[in-house]
C-alpha positions as CSV (number, residue, x, y, z in Angstrom):
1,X,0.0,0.0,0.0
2,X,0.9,3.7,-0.8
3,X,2.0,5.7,2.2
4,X,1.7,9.5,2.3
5,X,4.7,11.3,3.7
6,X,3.3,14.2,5.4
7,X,6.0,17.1,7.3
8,X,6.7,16.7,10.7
9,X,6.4,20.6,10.9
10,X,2.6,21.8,9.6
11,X,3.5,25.1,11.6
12,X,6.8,25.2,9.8
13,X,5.7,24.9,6.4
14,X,2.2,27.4,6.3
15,X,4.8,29.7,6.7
16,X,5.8,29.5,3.0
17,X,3.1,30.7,0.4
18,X,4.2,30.7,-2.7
19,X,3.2,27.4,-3.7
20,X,-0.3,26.5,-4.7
21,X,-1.7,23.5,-3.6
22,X,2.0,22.4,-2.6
23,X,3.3,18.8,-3.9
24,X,0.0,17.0,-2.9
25,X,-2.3,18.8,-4.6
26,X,-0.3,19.4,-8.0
27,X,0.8,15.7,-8.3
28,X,-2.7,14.4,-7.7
29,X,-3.6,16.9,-10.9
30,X,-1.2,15.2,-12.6
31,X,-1.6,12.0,-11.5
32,X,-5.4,12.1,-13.1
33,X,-4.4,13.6,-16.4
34,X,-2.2,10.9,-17.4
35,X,-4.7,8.3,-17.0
36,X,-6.8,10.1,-19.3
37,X,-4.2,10.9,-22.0
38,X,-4.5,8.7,-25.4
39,X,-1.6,6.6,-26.0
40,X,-0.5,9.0,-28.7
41,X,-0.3,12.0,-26.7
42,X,1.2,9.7,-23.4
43,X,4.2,8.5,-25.6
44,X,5.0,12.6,-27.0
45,X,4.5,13.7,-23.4
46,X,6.8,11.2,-22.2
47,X,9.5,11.7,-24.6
48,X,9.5,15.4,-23.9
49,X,9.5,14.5,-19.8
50,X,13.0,13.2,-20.5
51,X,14.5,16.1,-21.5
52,X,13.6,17.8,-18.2
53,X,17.3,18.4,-16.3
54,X,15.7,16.6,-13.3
55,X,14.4,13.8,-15.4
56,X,17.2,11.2,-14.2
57,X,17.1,12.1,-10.2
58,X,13.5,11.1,-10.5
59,X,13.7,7.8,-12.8
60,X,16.5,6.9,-10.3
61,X,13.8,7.5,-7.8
62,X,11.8,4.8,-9.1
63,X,11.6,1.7,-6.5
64,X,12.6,-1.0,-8.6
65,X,10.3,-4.6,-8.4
66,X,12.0,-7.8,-9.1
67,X,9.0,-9.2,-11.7
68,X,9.3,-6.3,-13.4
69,X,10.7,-6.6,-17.1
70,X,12.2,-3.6,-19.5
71,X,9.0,-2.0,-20.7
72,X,7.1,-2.4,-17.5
73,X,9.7,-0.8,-15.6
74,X,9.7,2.1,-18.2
75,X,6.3,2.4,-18.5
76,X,6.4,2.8,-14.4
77,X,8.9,5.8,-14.8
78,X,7.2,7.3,-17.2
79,X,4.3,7.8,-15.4
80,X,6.0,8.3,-12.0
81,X,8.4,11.2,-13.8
82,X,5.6,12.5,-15.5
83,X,3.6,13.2,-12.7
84,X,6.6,14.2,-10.5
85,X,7.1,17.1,-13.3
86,X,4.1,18.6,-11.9
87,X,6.0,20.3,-9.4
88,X,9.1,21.1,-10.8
89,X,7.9,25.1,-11.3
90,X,8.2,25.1,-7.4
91,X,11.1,23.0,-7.1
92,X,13.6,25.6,-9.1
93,X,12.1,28.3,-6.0
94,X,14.6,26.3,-4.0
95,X,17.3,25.9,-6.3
96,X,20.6,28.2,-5.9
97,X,20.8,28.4,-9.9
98,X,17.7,30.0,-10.1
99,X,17.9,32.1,-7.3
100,X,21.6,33.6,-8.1
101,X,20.1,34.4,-11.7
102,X,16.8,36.1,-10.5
103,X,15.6,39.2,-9.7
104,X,12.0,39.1,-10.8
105,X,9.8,39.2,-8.0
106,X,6.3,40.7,-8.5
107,X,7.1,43.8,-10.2
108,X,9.0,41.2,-12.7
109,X,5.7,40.6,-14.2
110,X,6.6,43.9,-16.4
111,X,9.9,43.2,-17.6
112,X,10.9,43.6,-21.2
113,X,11.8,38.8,-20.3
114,X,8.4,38.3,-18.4
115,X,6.6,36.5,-21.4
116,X,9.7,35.1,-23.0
117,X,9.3,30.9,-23.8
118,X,13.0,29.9,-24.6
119,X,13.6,27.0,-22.2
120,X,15.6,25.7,-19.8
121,X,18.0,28.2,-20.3
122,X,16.0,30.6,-19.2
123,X,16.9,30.9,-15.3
124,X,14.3,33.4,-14.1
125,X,12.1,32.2,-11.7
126,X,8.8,33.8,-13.4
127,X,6.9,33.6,-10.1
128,X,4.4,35.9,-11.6
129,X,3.4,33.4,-14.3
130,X,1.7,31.1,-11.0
131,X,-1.5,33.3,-10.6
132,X,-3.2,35.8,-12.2
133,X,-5.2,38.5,-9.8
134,X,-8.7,39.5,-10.5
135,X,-9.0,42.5,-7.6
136,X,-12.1,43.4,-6.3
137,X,-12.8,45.3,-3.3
138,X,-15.7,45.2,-0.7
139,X,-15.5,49.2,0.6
140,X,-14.6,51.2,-2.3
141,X,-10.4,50.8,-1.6
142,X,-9.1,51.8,-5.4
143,X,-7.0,48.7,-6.7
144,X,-4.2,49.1,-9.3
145,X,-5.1,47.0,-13.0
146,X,-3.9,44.0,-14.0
147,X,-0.2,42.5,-15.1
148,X,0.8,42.5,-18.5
149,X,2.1,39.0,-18.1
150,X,0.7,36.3,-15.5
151,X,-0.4,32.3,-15.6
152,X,-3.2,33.0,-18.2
153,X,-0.8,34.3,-20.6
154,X,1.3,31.7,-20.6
155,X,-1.0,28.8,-20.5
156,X,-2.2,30.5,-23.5
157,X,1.7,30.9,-25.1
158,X,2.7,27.3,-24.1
159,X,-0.9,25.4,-25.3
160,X,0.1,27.0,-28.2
161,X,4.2,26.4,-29.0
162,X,3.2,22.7,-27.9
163,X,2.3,20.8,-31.1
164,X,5.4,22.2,-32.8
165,X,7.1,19.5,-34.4
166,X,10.3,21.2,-35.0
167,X,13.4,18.9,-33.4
168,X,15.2,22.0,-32.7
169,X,12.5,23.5,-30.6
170,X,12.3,20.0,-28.1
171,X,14.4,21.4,-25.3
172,X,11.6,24.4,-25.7
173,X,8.2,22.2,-25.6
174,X,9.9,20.2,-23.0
175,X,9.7,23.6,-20.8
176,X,6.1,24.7,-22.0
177,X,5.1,21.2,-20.7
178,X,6.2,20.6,-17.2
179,X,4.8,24.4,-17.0
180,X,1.9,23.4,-17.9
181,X,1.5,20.7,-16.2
182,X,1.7,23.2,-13.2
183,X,-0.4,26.2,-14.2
184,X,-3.2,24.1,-14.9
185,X,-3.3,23.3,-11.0
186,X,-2.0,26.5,-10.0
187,X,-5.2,28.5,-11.8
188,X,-8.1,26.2,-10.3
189,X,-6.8,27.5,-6.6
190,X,-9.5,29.9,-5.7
191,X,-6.9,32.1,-4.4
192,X,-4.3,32.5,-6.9
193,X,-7.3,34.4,-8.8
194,X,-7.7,37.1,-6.8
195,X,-6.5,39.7,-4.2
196,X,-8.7,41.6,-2.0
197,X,-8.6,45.7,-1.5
198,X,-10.2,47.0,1.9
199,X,-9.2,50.0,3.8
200,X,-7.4,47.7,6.2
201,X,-5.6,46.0,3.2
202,X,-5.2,49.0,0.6
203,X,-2.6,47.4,-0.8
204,X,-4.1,44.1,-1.2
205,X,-4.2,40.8,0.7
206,X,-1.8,38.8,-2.2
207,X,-4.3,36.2,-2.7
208,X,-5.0,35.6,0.8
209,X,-1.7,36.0,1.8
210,X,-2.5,39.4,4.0
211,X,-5.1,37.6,6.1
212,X,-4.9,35.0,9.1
213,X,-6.9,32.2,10.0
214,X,-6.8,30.1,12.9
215,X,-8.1,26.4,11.1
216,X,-9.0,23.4,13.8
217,X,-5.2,21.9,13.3
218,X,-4.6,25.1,16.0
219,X,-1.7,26.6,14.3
220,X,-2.4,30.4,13.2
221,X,-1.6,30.6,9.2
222,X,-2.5,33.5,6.7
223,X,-5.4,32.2,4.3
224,X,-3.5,31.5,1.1
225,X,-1.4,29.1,3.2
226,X,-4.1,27.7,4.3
227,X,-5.7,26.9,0.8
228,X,-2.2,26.0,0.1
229,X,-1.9,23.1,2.7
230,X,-5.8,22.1,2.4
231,X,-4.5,18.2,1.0
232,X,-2.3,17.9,3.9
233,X,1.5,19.1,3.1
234,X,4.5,17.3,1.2
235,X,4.1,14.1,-0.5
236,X,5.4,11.2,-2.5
237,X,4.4,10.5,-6.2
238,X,2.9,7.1,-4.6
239,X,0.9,9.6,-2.0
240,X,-0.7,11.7,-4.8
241,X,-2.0,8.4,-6.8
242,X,-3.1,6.9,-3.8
243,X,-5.1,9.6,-2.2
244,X,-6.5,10.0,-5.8
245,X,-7.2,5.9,-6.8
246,X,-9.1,3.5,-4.8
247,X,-7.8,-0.1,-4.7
248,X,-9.0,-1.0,-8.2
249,X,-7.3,1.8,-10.0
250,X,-10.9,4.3,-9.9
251,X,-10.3,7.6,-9.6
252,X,-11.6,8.4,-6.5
253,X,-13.7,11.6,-7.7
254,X,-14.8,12.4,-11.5
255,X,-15.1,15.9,-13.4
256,X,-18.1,16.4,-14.4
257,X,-17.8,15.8,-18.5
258,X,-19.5,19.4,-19.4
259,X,-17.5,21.3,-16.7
260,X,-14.1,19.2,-17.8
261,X,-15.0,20.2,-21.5
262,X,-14.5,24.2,-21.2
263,X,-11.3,24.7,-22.5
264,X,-11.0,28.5,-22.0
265,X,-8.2,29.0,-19.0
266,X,-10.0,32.2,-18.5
267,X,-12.8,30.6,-17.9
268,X,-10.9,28.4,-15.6
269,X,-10.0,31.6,-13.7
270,X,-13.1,33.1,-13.6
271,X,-14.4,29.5,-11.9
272,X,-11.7,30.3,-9.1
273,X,-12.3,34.1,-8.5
274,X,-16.0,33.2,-7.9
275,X,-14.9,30.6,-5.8
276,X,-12.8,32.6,-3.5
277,X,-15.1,35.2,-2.8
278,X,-17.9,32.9,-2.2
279,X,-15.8,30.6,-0.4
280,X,-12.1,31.2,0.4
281,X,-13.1,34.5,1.7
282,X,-16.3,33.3,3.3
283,X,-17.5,33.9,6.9
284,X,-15.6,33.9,9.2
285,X,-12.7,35.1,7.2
286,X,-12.0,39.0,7.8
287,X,-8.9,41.2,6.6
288,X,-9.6,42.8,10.1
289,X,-8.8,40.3,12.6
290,X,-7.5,36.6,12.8
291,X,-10.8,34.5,12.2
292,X,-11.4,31.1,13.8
293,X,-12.6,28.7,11.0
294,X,-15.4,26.8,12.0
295,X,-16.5,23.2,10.6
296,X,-18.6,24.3,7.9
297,X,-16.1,26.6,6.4
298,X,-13.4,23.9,6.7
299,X,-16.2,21.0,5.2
300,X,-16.5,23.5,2.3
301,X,-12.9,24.6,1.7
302,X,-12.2,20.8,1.5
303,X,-15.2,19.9,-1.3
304,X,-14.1,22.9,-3.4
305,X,-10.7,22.3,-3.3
306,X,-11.5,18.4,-4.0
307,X,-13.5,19.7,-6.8
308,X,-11.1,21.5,-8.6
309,X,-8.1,19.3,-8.2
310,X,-10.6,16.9,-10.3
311,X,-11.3,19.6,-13.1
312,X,-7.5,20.9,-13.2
313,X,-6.5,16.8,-13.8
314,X,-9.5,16.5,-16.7
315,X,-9.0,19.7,-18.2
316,X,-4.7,19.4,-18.0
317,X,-6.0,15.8,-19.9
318,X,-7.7,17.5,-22.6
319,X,-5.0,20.4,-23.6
320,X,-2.4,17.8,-23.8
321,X,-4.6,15.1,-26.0
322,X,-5.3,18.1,-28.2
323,X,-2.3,19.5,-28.4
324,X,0.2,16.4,-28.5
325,X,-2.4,14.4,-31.2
């Protein structure tokens, strides 16, 4: 049986929130999508997996099973690497490469290199490419307009370099894909489609990130962190397929086929700014104070989040079967 790994330290790790849905939430997305992916589109997404730099820490990764012959163990990594790609957009937050090269924090999202798709050469960090903030405000507070580059614009710019067949431009479609395979999740988190304005936030909450809650686990987090952690913490590849298979290989919830069908990310986006104000920041969340979450919030937080962890792994199916056919 599948064991999760979860962090010793909860308190330790809602203290970081740049990462949406953390590992759990964005392999599980994964995780889903390739069990939906036609053979065609499995075998082109696989191939391009192993060009990632990473790709041979995590096939090493692989536990290895004595019955196992040459093209089951393959087929094993392949899905195991694929799905472990998911997260690799976070991953290169930690990485000292990255971080001695970058500079572009927020404001970065207006840089002449914020929308540039050349690959793993590129060394920036993009962090503005995980969300894209529809601001609204409940008392008036003015709020500044939107960023010339974000995760909509390049979902939009890396759905469409995909299909290239070009041999020269692998390295490239390599790097649209394991983005992709993360801004799919990152875009059906309620909160990294939104900030909040109020005159106790008039410079906005960050996507919940300006506003504590106190959840049941007792441990005082901001909000975002909390939406962040809502699947538990850090986990394995094997944790993410088995919180989302049952014993005979079912996924344990199913997108709805017409909601799964909508292949507008702004659409997608528009799904999770509803979401958050009708939810996230629901009672008894208030930019004013540190709320106490009660049962029904936390119920609800849990079924939405559940929800769209489902429609991120059916939609993330869909681009990729239409773009890798």
């Amino acid at each position: 049986m599948f064991k999760r790994i979860i962090a010793l330290s909860i308190a330790g790790l809602w203290s970081t929130s740049a990462f949406a849905w953390w590992d759990e939430g964005h392999m599980r997305v994964a995780a889903m999508a390739y069990e939906l992916l036609t053979p065609v589109a499995k075998a082109e997404a696989n191939r391009l997996i192993r060009l990632n730099p990473q790709y041979g820490d995590w096939a090493a990764a692989v536990p290895h099973d004595f019955e196992e012959t040459p093209a089951s163990r393959q087929a094993k990594i392949d899905r195991y690497t694929f799905i472990r790609a998911s997260v690799w957009a976070d991953d290169i937050k930690e990485s000292p490469q990255y971080k001695k090269a970058t500079t572009d924090g927020h404001d970065g999202a207006r840089s002449p290199d914020a929308g540039r798709n050349i690959g793993y050469s590129d060394l920036l960090l993009h962090k503005y490419w995980h969300f894209k903030d529809i601001n609204f405000t409940t008392d008036g507070t003015a709020f500044p307009g939107p960023d010339p580059v974000d995760a909509i614009t390049q979902i939009k710019l890396f759905t469409a370099a995909l299909p290239s067949s070009a041999p020269d431009r692998d390295g490239v479609r390599s790097y649209d894909l394991v983005w992709l395979l993360h801004l799919v999740g990152d875009v059906h988190q309620p909160l990294h489609a939104t900030a909040l304005y109020t005159h106790e936030l008039p410079n906005g909450d960050s996507g919940g990130n300006g506003i504590s809650v106190l959840p049941a686990a007792g441990q005082k987090v901001a909000l975002h962190a909390y939406w962040d952690a809502i699947f538990g913490g850090y986990s394995t590849v094997y944790g993410a397929i088995f919180d989302s298979f049952d014993a005979s290989g079912k996924p344990r919830l199913v997108a709805p086929a017409h909601k799964a069908a909508i292949s507008d990310p702004e659409v997608w986006l528009k799904e999770s700014f509803e979401l958050a104000k009708s939810t996230a920041y629901a009672s008894p969340v208030t930019p004013s104070q540190t709320a106490e979450l009660h049962r029904t919030y936390e119920t609800n937080a849990r079924k939405v989040a559940e929800e769209r962890i489902a429609l991120a792994g059916a939609r993330l199916a869909n681009l990729l079967n239409s773009s890798l056919k």
